[in-house]
Each structure stands twice: as structure tokens, then as C-alpha cells.
C-alpha positions in Angstrom: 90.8 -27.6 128.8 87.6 -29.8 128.2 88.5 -33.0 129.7 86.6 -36.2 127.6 85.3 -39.3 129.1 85.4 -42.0 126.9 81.5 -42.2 127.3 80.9 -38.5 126.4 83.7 -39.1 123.6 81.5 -42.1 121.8 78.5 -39.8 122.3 80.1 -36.8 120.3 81.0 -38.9 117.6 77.7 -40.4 117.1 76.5 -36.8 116.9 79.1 -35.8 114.4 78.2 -38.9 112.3 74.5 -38.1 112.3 75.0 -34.4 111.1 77.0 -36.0 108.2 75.2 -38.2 107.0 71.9 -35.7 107.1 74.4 -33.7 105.1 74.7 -36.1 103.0 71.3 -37.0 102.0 70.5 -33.5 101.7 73.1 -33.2 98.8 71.8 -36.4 97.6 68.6 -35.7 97.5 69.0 -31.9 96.2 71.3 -33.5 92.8 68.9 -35.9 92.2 65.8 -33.4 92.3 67.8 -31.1 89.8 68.3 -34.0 87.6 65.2 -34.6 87.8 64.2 -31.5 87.0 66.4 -30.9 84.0 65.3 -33.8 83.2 61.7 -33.0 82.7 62.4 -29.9 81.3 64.4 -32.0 78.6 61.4 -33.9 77.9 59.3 -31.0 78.1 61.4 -29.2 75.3 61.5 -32.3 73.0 58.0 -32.8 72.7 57.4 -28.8 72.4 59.7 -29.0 69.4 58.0 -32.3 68.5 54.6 -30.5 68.6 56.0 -27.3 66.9 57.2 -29.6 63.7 54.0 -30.9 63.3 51.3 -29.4 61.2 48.8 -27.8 62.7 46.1 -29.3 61.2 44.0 -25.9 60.5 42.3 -26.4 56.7 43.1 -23.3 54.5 40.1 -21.2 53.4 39.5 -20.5 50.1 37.0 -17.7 49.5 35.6 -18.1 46.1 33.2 -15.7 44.6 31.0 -15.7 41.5 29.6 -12.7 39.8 26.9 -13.5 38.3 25.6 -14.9 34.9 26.2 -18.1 33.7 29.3 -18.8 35.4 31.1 -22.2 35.4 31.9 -21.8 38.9 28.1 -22.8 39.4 28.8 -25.7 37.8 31.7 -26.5 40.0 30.2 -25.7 43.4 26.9 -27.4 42.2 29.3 -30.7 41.7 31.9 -30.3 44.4 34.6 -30.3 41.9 36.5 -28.0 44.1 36.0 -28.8 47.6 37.0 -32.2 46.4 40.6 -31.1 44.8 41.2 -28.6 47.8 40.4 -31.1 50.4 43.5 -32.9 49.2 45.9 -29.5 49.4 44.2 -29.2 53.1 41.9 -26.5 51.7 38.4 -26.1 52.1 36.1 -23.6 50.2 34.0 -21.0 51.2 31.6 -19.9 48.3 29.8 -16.0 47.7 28.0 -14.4 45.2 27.6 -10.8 44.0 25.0 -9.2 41.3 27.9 -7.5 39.7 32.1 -5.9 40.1 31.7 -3.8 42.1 30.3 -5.0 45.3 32.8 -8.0 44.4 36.0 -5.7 44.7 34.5 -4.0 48.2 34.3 -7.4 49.5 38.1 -8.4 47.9 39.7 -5.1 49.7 38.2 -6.5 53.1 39.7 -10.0 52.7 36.8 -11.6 51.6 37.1 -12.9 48.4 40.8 -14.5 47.4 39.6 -16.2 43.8 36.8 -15.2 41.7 36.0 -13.4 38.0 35.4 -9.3 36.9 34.1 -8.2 34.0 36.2 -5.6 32.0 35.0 -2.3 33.8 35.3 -3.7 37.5 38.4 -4.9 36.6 39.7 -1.6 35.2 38.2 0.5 38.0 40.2 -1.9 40.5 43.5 -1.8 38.6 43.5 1.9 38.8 42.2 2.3 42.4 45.4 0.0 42.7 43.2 -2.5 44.5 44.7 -5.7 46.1 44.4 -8.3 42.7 46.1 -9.7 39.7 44.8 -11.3 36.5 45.4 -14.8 36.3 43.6 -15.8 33.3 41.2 -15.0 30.7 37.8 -16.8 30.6 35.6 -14.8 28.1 36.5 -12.8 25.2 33.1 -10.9 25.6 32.2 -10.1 22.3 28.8 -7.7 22.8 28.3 -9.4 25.6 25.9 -6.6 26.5 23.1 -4.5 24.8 20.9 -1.4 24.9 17.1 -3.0 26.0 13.9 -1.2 25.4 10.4 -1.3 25.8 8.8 -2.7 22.7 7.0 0.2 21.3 10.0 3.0 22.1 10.4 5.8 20.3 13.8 4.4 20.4 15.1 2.9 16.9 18.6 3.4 16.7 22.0 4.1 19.4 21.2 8.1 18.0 17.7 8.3 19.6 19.1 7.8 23.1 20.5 11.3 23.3 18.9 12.7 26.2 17.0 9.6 27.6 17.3 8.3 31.0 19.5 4.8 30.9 19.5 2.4 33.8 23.0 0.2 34.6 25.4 -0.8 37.4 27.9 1.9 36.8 31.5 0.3 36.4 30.5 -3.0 34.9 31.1 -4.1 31.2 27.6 -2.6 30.5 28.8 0.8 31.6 31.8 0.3 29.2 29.4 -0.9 26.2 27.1 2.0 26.3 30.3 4.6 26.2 31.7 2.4 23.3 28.6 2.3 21.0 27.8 5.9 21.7 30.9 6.9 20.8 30.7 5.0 17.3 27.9 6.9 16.3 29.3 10.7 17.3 27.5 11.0 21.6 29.4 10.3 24.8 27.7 9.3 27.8 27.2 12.8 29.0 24.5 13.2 26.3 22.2 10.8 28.3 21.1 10.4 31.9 22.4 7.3 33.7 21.0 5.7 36.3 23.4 3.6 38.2 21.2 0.2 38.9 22.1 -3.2 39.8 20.1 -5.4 37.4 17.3 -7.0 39.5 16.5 -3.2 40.5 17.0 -1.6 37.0 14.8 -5.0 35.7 12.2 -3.5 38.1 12.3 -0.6 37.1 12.6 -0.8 33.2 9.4 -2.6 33.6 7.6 -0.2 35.7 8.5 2.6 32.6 10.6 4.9 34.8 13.9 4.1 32.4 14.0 4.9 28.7 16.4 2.0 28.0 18.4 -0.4 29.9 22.2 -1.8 29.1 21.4 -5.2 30.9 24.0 -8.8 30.2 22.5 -12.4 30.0 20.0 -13.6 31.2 18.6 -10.6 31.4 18.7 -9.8 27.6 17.4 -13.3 26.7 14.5 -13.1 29.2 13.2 -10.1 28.5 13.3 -10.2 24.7 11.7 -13.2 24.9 8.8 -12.5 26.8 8.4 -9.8 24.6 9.1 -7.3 27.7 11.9 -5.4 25.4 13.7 -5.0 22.2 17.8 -4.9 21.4 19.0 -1.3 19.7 21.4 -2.8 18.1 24.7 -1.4 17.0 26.9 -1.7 14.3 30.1 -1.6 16.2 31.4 -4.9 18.0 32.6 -4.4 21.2 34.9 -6.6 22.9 34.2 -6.7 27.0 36.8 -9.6 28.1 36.4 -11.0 31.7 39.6 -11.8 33.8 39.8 -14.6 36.2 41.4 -13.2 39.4 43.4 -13.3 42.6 43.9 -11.7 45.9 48.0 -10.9 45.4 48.5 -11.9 48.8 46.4 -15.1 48.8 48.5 -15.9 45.5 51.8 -15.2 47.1 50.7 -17.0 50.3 49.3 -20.2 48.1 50.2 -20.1 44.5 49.8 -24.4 44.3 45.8 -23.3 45.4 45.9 -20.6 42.5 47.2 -23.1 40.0 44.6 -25.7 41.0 41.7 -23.4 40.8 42.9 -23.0 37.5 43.1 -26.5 36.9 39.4 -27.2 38.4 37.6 -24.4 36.5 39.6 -26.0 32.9 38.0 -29.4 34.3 34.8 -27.9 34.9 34.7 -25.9 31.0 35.3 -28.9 29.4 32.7 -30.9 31.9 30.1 -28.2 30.6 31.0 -28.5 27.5 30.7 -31.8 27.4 27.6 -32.2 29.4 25.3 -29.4 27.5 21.9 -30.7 28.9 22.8 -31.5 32.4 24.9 -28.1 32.7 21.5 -26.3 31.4 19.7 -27.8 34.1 21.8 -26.9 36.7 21.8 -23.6 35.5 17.9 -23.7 35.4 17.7 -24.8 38.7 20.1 -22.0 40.1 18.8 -18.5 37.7 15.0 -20.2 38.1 15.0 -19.7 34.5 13.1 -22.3 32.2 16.1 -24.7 30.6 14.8 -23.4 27.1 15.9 -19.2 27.7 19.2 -21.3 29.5 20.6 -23.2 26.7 19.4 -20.2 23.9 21.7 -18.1 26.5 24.4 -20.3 26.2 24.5 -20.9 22.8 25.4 -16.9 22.7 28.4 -17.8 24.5 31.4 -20.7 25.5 33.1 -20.5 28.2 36.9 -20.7 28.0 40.5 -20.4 30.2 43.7 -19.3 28.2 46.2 -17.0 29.4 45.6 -13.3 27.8 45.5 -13.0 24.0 46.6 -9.8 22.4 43.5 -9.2 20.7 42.3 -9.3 24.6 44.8 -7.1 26.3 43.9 -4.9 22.7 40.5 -4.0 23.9 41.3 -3.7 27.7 44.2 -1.2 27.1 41.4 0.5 24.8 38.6 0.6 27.3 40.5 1.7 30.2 41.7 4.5 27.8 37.8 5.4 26.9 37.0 5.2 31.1 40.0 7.6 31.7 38.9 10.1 29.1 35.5 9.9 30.4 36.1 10.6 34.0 35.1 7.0 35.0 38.4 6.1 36.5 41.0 8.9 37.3 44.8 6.9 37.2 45.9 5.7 34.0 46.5 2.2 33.7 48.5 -0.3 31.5 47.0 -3.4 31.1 49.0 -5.7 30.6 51.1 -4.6 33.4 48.2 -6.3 36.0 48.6 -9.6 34.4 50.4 -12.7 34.9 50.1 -15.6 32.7 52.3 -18.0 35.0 49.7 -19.7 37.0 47.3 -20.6 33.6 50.2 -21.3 32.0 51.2 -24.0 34.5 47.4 -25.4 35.0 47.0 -25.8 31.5 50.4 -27.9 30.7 
């Protein structure tokens, strides 16, 4: 048995005591780190969540396209009129153009263009390829709104003459819809003439260098050329009615249908602006087509721009055509109309 001097006793304790309260401080010290550690992490969390409730700040792109011709759109990009109402929706614009439909709706189905414009045969060829769009609006009734061209001393007199001629166009526009309606009015189909598919600048450059019997061209094209005495209209006895739609990407218009409803509401402004401002809007037009203002205004004078949502007499002659392109091979999946459109978003931008 360990006998304890009272000296060796004290000492003992003292050791004791120290090992305790080391103990101590250790526990001490170990709580408050984890406090301190849950409560960073506390912190932390709160201003993650604070961070995740707050916008992110990144502007929504808007990729607007025009398609040629006298567009209002040029009108609203040459004022601003729509990077100034998107900037407001956090929405900025990027503008692009194309000659024609076609190249328009390759450039839709890779995401490219969310809001733009198609002339009846692009927009038929898209609806039955079942291509990513929906009509929101119509902004031309397109009465004629093309015509057979040729040189001024053709053979060429009347729509019958054409049979076995060589006929420049962009195949799948409202000019390839227009020459398969007028021949068909007069007893041909398209079949009876050659057609060369042509984008207008290159079918212009060719039509003047005589390798193309006739041309189906649109304005300014017609305009230009039969006033510089370069060609001559074949006219036709039947009226044809080529509408142009005002479209949308379906999932930009699901994704953002307040940005589809104020481009609406801009290109309404910007009508009524050109309408209103005939001489400056001709300029502006000059400036962009390098034509002279004189062939501008006599071009626009042919025409008025409108938005409404789709008339019958409208959705009439689109069910018709995209009949006429089935029967003709031109598209291979029937369509209905009608079906592709949806009047909501012009009928809220124009209350």
C-alpha cells in the first residue's frame, strides 16, 4: 500500500487539477469552434439563398429576323423602337436578315431566329415539315404581290407563251406559289416550264444577262426593273392572294409570351409611325435598299402594311395554296391552316 506524504499528496492534486482543467478548455474550446462553424455555415446558407432569390441579371435575347422587301421591321430597327421597349422587359435584340423563307426557316430550326415574318410558301413548306413555329399575326394580305418579269422585246405576251421557257425564282417563296396559281388559271402547271430555283439578286443577274426567259421576282424588284425599262409585267387575269404571317419560335413563345405580345405591340406602333411618316419612312427605306426615294414611295404606294389577327378571306387562300403545293409535289404532308395559328398574342397587343 502506497503510503502519501502530505508533500507528495499536494503535488498529486495539483496534477489532477491541471489535467482538468486542460480538459476543460479543450471541451470549451472544441463547442465553441462548432458553433462557430455552424454558425458560418448559417451565414453561408442565408446569403446563398439570398443570392439564389435574386435575378440574375442576364438580358434576354431576342433574335429578330427580316425577310426582305420593304419590311416595317426596318423601320423599327432603323429607330430603336424595339430595343427601347425590350430593354424595359430585360430584353435586348439581336437583328438578321435573309433574301427570302427559306434560308429564314434553316436558321429558325437552329435557334436562330425566335420573331420574324414568311411569305405564304415558306410558311407552308415549314408547317408541313412540322418546323418549330406558330403564326401570330397577319401583316399583308398579299394581293399579286408578285409577277411574271420579262425582257422588253420577249416573244412572251401572255401567261400561255411561257410553256416550255426557262423561269428563274427562289423555289418555296410566294413567287413560287404565284407562278403555279396563274398557270393553272390559264390550263399549264408548273411542269410545262423549266424552273430555275434563284434567290433574287442571282436570278436579277441572271435575267439581265439573257440566260432566263422570264423571272417571278416581288418588290423592289418588279418596280426597279420596269422602270428602267430592263423588263415588262405578263400580266394575268387571275388575282392571287399570297398573305405573309408574322411568326414565332413555339418555344421562345412559350418561354416569353409578354416579349411575343410586345413585339406585336412595337411592330403596330411602328405601322402606324410609317404610316404616318410617309416621306421620312421612304428615306429610310432609300437609304437601306439603295434605291432612289422615287422607285421607294411608287413601291409603297403598291402596298400598306398592316397587323390583325387572321381574316378568313386570309386563312381562305392559305388553306388553298398549301392544297395547290401538295398536289404539285412541292410539299409532301397535308396541312390545315388554320390549325398553325393563334390569334391570342395579336389579339392582346392590339386591345
Amino acid at each position: 500500500m502506497v503510503k502519501w506524504t502530505r508533500a507528495g499528496l499536494v503535488m498529486a492534486l495539483a496534477v489532477i487539477l491541471t489535467f482538468v482543467v486542460a480538459a476543460c478548455g479543450e471541451k470549451k474550446d472544441s463547442a465553441t469552434d462548432k458553433s462557430a462553424q455552424a454558425s458560418s455555415q448559417t451565414t453561408e446558407g442565408a446569403a446563398a439563398s439570398d443570392e439564389s432569390s435574386k435575378p440574375s441579371g442576364d438580358k434576354i435575347k431576342v433574335n429578330i429576323a427580316i425577310n426582305g422587301g420593304l419590311s416595317p421591321l426596318i423601320i423599327a430597327q432603323a429607330k430603336g423602337f424595339y430595343e427601347e421597349a425590350f430593354s424595359k422587359l430585360n430584353a435586348e435584340v439581336v437583328w438578321s436578315k435573309f433574301p427570302s423563307g427559306p434560308p429564314l426557316l434553316e436558321s429558325l430550326v437552329a435557334g436562330r431566329v425566335d420573331l420574324s415574318f414568311l411569305g405564304d410558301g415558306a410558311t407552308i413548306a415549314g408547317l408541313s415539315n412540322k418546323l418549330p413555329f406558330e403564326i401570330i399575326g397577319l401583316n399583308s394580305e398579299g394581293k399579286s404581290s408578285a409577277r411574271l418579269l420579262v425582257p422588253p422585246n420577249s416573244p412572251i405576251q401572255k401567261l400561255e407563251d411561257v410553256k416550255g421557257k426557262t423561269i428563274g425564282l427562289p423555289k418555296g417563296t410566294v413567287a413560287n406559289v404565284y407562278l403555279i396559281k396563274v398557270l393553272d388559271a390559264v390550263g399549264l402547271s408548273i411542269s410545262d416550264v423549266n424552273v430555275i430555283n434563284l434567290q433574287m439578286d442571282d436570278a436579277q443577274a441572271a435575267f439581265e444577262s439573257g440566260k432566263l426567259d422570264g423571272w417571278v421576282a416581288w418588290d423592289l424588284y418588279i418596280t426597279q426593273n420596269v422602270n428602267n425599262g430592263k423588263a415588262r409585267i405578263v400580266e394575268s387575269d387571275t388575282t392571287v392572294l399570297s398573305p405573309t404571317s408574322l411568326i414565332a419560335h413555339t418555344k421562345f413563345a412559350k418561354e416569353h409570351p409578354e416579349l411575343v405580345v410586345e413585339f406585336l405591340k412595337v411592330y403596330k406602333q411602328t405601322v402606324d409611325y410609317q404610316l404616318a411618316h410617309a416621306d421620312e419612312a421612304a428615306q429610310i427605306f432609300s437609304e437601306q435598299t439603295k434605291m432612289s426615294v422615287d422607285t421607294v414611295k411608287q413601291v409603297l404606294a403598291n402596298s400598306s402594311p398592316i397587323l390583325s389577327a387572321y381574316t378568313q378571306d386570309a386563312l381562305n387562300a392559305q388553306q388553298a395554296s398549301s392544297d395547290i403545293l401538295l398536289e404539285n409535289k412541292y410539299i409532301k404532308n397535308p396541312i390545315t391552316f388554320k390549325e398553325a395559328v393563334n390569334d391570342t398574342f395579336v389579339t392582346q397587343a392590339l386591345k
